[in-house]
C-alpha angles and dihedrals in degrees: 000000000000094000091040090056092048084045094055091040093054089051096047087058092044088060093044092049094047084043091056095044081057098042083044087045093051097048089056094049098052086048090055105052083048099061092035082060093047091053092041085053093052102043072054093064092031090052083048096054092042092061100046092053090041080062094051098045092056092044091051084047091060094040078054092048090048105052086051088053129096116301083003085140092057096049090052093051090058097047081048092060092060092056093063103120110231130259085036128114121245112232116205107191120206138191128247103250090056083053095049085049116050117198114243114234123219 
């Protein structure tokens, strides 16, 4: 009776001890997939931000483009003359050659 106790009772902590590497297995598992989620959830918001400054990246390159266009010199004077603060003057400055020659008026 003696060997088929120590029998059972070898096979009773074999099962406890196969029972604990599961419940060890599925806890990891379920730890796994939690922070898999919490990853997955923050290349989301990367891939987001990424995009939107991929947009603006491409919107400041045309600006770029565009200012070193034809008559791109012209286009960025006239976005400058929005920027005057007001109650300012405006100074236009002249060379010396416009002021020695004055310009006749109809």
């Amino acid at each position: 009776m003696s060997q088929e106790r120590r029998e059972r009772f070898c096979s009773l902590l074999g099962l406890m001890v196969k029972l604990g590497l599961v419940a060890v297995t599925g806890v990891s598992l379920v730890q796994i997939a939690a922070t898999y989620q919490q990853r997955m959830d923050s290349n989301g918001e990367i891939v987001a931000v990424l995009e939107l400054e991929k947009a603006r990246l491409e919107r400041a390159r045309q600006r770029f483009d565009a200012l070193f266009n034809v008559e791109g010199e012209q286009r960025l004077i006239r976005e400058q003359s929005q920027w005057i603060a007001p109650n300012r003057l405006r100074v236009i400055w002249q060379s010396a050659e416009a002021i020695a020659r004055p310009q006749s008026r109809p």
